[in-house]
Biopython code that builds the backbone (N, CA, C, O; Angstrom):
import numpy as np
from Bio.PDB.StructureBuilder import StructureBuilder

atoms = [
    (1, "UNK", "N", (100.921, 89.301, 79.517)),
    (1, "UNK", "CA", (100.860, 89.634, 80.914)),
    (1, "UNK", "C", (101.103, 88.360, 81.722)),
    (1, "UNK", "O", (100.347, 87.452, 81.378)),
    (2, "UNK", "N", (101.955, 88.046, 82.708)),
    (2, "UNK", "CA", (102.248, 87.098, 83.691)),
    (2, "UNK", "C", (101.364, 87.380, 84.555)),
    (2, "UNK", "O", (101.048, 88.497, 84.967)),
    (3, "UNK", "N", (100.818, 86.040, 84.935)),
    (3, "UNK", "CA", (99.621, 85.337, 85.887)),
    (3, "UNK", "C", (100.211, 85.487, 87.194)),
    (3, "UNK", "O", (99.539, 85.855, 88.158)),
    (4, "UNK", "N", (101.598, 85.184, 87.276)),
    (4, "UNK", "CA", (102.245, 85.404, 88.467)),
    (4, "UNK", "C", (102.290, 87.338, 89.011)),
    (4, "UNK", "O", (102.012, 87.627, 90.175)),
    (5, "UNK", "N", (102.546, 88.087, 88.310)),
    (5, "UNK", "CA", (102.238, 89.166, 88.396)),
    (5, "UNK", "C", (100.853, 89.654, 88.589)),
    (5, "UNK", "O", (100.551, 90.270, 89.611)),
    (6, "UNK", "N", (100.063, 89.421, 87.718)),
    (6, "UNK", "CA", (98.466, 89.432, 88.158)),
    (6, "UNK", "C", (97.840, 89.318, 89.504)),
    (6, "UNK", "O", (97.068, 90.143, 89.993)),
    (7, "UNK", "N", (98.432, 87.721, 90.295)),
    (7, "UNK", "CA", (97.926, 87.604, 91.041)),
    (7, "UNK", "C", (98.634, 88.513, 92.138)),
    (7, "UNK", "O", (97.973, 89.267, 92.851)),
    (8, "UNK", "N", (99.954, 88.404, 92.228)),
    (8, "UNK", "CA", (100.054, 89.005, 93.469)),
    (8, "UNK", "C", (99.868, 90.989, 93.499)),
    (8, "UNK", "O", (100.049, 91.728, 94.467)),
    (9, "UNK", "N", (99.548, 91.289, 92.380)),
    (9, "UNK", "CA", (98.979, 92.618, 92.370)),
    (9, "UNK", "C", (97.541, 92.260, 92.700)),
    (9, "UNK", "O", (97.158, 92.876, 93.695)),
    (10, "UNK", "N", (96.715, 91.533, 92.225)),
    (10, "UNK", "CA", (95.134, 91.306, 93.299)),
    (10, "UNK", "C", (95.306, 91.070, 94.442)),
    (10, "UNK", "O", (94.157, 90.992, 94.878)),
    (11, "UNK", "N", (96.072, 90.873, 95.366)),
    (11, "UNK", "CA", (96.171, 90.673, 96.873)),
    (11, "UNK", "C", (96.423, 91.732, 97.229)),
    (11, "UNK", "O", (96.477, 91.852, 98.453)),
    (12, "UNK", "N", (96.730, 93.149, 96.284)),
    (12, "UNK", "CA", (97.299, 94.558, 96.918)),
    (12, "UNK", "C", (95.938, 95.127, 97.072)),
    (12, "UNK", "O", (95.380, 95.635, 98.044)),
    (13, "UNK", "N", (95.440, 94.842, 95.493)),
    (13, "UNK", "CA", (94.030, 95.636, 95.127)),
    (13, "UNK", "C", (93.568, 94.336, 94.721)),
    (13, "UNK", "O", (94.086, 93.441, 94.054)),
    (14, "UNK", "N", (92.305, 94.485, 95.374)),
    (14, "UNK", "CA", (91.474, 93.355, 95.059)),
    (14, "UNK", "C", (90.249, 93.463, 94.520)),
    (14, "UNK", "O", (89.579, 92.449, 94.322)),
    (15, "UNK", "N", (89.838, 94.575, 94.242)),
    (15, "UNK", "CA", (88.909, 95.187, 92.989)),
    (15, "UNK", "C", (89.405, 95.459, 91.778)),
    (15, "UNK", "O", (89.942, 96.491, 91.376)),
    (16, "UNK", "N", (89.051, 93.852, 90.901)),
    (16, "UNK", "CA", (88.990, 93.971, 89.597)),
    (16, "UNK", "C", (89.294, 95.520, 88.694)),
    (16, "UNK", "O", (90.195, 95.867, 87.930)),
    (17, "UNK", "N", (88.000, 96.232, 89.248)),
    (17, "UNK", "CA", (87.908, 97.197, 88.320)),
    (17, "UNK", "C", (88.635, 98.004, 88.728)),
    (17, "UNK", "O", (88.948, 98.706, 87.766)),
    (18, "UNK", "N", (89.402, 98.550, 90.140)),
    (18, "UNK", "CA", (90.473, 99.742, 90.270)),
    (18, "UNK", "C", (91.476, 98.987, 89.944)),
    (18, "UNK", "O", (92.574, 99.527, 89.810)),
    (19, "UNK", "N", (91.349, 97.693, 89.758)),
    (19, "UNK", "CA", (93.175, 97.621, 89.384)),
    (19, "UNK", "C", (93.159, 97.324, 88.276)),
    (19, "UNK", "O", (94.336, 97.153, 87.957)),
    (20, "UNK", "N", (92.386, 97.108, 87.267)),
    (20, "UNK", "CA", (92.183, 97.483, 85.396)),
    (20, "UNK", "C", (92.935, 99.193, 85.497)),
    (20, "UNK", "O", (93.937, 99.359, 84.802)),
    (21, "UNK", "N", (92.427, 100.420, 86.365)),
    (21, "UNK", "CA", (92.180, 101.515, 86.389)),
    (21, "UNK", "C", (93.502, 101.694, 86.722)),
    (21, "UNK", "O", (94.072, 102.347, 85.847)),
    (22, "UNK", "N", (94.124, 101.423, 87.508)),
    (22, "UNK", "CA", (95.610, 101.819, 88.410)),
    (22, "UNK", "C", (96.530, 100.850, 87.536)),
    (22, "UNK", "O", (97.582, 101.236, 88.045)),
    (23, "UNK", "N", (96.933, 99.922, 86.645)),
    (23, "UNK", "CA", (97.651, 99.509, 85.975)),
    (23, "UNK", "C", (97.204, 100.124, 85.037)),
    (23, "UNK", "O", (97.815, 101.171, 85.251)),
    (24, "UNK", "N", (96.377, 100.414, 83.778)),
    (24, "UNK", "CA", (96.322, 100.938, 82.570)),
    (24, "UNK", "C", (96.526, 102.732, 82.539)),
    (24, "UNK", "O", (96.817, 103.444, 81.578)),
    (25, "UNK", "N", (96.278, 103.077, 83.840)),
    (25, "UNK", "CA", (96.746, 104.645, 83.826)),
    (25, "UNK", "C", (98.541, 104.574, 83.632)),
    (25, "UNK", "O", (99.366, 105.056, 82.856)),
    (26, "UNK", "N", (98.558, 103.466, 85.107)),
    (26, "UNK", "CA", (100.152, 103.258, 84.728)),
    (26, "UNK", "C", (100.690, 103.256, 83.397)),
    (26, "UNK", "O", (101.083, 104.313, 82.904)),
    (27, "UNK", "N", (100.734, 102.424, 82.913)),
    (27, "UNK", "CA", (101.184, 101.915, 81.658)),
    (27, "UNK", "C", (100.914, 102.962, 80.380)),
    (27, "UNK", "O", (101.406, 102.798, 79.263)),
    (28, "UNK", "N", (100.003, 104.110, 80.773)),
    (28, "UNK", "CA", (100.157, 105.123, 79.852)),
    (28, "UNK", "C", (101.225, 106.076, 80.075)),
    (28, "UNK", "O", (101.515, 106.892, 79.200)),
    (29, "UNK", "N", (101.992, 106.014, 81.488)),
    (29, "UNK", "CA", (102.788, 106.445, 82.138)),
    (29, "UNK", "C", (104.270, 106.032, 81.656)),
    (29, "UNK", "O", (105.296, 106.666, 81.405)),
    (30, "UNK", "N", (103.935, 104.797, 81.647)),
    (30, "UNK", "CA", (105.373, 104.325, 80.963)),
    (30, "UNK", "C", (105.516, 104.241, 79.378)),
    (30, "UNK", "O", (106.601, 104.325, 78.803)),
    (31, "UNK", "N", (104.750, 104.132, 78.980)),
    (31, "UNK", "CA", (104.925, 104.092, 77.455)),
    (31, "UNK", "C", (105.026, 105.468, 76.930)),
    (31, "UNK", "O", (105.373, 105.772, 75.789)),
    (32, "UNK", "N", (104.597, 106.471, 78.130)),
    (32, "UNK", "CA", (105.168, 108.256, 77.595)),
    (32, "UNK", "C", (106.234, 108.234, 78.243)),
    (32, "UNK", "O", (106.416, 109.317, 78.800)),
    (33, "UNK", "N", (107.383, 107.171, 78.515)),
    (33, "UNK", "CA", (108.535, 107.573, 79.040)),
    (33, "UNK", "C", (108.891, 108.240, 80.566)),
    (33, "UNK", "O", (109.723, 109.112, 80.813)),
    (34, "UNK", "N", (108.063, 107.600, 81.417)),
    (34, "UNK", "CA", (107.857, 107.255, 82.512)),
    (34, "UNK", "C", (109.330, 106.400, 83.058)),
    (34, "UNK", "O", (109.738, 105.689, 82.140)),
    (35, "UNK", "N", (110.023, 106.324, 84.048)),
    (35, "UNK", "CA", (110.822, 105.236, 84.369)),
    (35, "UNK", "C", (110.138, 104.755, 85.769)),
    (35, "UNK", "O", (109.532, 105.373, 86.645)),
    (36, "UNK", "N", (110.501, 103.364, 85.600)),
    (36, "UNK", "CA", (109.553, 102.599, 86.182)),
    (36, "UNK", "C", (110.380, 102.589, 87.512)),
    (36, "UNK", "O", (111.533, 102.998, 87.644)),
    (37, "UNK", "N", (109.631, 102.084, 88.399)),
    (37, "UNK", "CA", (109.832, 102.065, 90.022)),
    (37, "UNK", "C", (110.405, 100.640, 90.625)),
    (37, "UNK", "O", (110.556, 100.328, 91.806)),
    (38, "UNK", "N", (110.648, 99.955, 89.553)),
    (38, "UNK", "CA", (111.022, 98.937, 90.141)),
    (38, "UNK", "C", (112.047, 98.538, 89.516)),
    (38, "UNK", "O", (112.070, 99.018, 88.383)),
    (39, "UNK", "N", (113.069, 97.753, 89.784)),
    (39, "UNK", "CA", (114.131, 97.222, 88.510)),
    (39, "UNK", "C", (114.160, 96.086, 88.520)),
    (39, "UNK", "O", (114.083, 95.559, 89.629)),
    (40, "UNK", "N", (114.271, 95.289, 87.429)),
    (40, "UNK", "CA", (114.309, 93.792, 86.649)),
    (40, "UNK", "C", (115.310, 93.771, 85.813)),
    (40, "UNK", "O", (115.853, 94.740, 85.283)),
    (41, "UNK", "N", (115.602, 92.441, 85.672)),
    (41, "UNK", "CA", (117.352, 91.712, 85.130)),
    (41, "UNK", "C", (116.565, 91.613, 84.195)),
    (41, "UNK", "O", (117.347, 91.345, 83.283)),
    (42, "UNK", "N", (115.350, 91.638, 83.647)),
    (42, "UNK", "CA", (114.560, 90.736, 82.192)),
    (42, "UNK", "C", (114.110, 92.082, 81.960)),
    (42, "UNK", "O", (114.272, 92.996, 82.769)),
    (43, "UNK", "N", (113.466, 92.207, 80.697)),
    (43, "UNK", "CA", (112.920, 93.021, 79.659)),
    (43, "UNK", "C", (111.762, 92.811, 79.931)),
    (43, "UNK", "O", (111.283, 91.829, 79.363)),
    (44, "UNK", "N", (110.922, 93.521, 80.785)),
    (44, "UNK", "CA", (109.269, 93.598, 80.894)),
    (44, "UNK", "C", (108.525, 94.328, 80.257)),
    (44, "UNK", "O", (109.073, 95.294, 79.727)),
    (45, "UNK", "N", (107.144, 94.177, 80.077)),
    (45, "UNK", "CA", (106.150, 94.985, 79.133)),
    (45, "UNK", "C", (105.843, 95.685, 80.199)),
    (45, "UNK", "O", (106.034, 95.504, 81.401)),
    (46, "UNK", "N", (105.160, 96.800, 79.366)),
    (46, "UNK", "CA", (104.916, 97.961, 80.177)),
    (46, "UNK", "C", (103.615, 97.396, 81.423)),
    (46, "UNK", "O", (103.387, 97.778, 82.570)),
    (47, "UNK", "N", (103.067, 96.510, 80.694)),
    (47, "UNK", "CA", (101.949, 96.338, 81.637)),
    (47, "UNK", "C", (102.439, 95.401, 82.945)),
    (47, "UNK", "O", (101.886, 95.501, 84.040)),
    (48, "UNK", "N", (103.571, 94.461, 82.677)),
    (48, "UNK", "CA", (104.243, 93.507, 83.603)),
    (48, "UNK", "C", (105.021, 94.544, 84.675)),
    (48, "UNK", "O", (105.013, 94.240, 85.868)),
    (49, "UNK", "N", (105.537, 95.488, 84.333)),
    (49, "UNK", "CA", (106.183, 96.849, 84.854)),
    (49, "UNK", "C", (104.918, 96.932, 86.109)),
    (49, "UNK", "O", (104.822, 96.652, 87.304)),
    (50, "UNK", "N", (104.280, 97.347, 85.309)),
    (50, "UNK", "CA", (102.849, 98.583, 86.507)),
    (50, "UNK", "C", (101.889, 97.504, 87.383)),
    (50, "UNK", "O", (101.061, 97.938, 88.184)),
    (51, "UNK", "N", (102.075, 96.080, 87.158)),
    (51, "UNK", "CA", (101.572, 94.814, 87.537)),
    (51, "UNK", "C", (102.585, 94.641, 89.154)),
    (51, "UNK", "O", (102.070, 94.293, 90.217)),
    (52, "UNK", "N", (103.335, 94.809, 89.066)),
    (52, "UNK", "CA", (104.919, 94.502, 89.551)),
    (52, "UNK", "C", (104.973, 95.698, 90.969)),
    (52, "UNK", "O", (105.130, 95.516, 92.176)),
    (53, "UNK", "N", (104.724, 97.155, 89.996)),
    (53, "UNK", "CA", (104.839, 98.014, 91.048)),
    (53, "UNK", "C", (103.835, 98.374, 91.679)),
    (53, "UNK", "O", (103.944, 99.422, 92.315)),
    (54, "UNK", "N", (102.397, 97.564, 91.721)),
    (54, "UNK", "CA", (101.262, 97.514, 92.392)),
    (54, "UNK", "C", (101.861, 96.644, 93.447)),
    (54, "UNK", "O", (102.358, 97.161, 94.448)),
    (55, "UNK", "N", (101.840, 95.158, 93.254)),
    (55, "UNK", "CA", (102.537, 94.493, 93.837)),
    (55, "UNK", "C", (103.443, 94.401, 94.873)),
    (55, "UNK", "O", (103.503, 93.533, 95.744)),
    (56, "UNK", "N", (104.181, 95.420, 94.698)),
    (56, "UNK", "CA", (105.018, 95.914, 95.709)),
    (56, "UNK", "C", (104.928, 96.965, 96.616)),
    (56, "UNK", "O", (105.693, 97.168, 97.559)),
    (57, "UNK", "N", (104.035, 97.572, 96.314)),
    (57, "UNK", "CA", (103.126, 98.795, 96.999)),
    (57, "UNK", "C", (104.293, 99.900, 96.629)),
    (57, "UNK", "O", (105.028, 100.528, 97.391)),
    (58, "UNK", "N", (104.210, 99.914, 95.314)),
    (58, "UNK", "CA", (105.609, 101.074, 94.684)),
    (58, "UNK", "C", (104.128, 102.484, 94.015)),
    (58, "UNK", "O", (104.276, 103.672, 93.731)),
    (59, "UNK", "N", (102.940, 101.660, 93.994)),
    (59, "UNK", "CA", (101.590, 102.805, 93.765)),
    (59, "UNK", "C", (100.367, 102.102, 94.430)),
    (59, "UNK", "O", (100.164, 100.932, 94.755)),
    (60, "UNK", "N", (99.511, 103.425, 94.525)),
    (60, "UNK", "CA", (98.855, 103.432, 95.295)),
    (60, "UNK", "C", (97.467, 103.920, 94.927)),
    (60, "UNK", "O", (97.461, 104.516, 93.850)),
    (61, "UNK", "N", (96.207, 103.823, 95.572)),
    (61, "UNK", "CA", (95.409, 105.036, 94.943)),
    (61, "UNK", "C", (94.371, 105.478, 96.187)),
    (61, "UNK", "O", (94.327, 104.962, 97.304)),
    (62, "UNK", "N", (93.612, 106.493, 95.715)),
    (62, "UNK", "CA", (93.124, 107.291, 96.549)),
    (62, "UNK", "C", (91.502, 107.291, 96.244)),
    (62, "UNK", "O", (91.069, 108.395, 95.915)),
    (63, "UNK", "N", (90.777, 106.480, 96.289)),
    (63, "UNK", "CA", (89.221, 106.587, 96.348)),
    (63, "UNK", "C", (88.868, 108.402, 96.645)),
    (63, "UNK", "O", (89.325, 109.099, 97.551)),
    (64, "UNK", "N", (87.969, 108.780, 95.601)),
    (64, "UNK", "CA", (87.177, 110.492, 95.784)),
    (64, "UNK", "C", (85.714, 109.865, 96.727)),
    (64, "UNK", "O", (84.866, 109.045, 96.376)),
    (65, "UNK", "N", (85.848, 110.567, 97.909)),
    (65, "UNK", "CA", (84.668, 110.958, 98.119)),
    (65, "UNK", "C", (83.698, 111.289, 97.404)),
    (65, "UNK", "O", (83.848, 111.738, 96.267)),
    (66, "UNK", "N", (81.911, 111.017, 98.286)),
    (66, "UNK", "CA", (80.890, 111.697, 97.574)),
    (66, "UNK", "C", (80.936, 113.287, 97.804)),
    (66, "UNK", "O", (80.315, 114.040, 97.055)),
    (67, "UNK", "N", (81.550, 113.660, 98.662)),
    (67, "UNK", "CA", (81.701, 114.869, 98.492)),
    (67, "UNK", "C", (82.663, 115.906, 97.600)),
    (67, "UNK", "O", (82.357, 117.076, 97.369)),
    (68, "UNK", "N", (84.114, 115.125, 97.058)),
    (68, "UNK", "CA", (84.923, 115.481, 96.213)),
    (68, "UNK", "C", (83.770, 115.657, 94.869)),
    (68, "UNK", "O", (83.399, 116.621, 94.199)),
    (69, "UNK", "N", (83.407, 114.037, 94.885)),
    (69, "UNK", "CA", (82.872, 114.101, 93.645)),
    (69, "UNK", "C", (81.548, 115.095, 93.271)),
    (69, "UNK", "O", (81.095, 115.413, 92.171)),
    (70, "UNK", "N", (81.188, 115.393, 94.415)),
    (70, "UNK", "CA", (79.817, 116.251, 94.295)),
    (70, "UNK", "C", (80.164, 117.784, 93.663)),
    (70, "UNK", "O", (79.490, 118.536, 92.959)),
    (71, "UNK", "N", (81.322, 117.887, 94.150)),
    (71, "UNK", "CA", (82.229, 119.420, 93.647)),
    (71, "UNK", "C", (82.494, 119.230, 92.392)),
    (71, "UNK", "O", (82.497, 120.248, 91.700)),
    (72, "UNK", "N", (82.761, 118.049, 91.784)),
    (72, "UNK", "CA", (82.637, 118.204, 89.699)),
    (72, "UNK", "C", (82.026, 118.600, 89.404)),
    (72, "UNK", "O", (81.900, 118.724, 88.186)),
]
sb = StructureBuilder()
sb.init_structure("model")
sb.init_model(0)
sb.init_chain("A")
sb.init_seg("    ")
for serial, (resi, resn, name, xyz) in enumerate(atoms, 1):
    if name == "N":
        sb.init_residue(resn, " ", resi, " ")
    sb.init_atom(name, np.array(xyz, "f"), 0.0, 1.0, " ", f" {name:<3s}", serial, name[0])
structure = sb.get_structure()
């Protein structure tokens, strides 16, 4: 995983733990043959991919309410 990618996906999302959550959902996305949202001249890993398109605000996510969640 590139540090350079890392960081500037923490300046999108800056909670550690949703952006573990929003890159590793990704990346299950692409490794089932997903095509990725962004394009690169280099050969990236799936996780440098979903690092990249955080980064760029190519995804996004949506916090559940206590009330969504109260309806589980």
């Amino acid at each position: 995983m590139r540090d350079d990618y890392l960081a500037a996906a923490r300046k999108v999302i800056d909670d550690p733990n949703i952006l573990i959550n929003v890159v590793s959902r990704r990346v299950k996305q692409l490794r089932r043959g997903s095509r990725a949202l962004v394009e690169s001249l280099e050969k990236l890993s799936a996780e440098d991919t979903a690092l990249r398109e955080v980064a760029e605000g190519k995804i996004s996510y949506i916090l559940a309410t206590p009330e969504e969640l109260a309806r589980l």
